[in-house]
N, C-alpha and C positions, 0 to 999 in steps of 0.2 A: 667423117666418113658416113656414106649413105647404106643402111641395110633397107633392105627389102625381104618382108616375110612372105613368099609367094607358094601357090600352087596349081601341079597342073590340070590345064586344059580351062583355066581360070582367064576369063577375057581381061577383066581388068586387070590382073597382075599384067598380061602382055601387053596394055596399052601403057602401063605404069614405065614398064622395062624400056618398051620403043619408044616413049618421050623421051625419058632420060639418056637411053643412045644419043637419040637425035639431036637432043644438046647438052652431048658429050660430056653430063655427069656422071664421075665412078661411082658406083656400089658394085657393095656385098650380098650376093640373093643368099638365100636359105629356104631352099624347098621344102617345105614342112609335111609334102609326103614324104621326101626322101630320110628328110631328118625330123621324126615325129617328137625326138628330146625335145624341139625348140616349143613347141606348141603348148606347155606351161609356159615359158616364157611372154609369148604373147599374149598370154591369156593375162598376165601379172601385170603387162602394160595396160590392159584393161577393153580387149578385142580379141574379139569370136571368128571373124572373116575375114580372108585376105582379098586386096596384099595389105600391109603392114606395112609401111614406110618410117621409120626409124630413125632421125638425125642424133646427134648432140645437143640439141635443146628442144625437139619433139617427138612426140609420134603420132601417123594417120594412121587411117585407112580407108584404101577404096582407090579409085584415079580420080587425083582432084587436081587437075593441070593446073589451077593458079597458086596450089599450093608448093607443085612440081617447079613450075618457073622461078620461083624463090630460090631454088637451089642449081639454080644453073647460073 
């Protein structure tokens, strides 16, 4: 499963979200205005700025479409 730590009015979290639409990988968002709990969380993964891309064997962050591809 794909999370994604995003926030709004954040361009790259929305280019993050409409890759991954576009080839139809699921995730999980967590808006870290709405849910400010998760923001130690990211912090412990070791990133200050979203988005925050989250797999089972990594984490990014930023829109990094060749890293995006990988999971589609």
């Amino acid at each position: 499963m794909v999370t994604i730590y995003s926030k709004n009015n954040c361009v790259q979290c929305k280019m993050t979200k409409r890759f991954l639409d576009t080839n139809n990988v699921k995730y999980q968002e967590i808006n870290l205005d709405e849910q400010p709990e998760y923001i130690e969380q990211v912090k412990k993964l070791g990133f200050n700025a979203a988005p925050v891309v989250q797999t089972a064997t990594e984490a990014f962050s930023g829109f990094q479409p060749s890293k995006l591809k990988q999971l589609s």
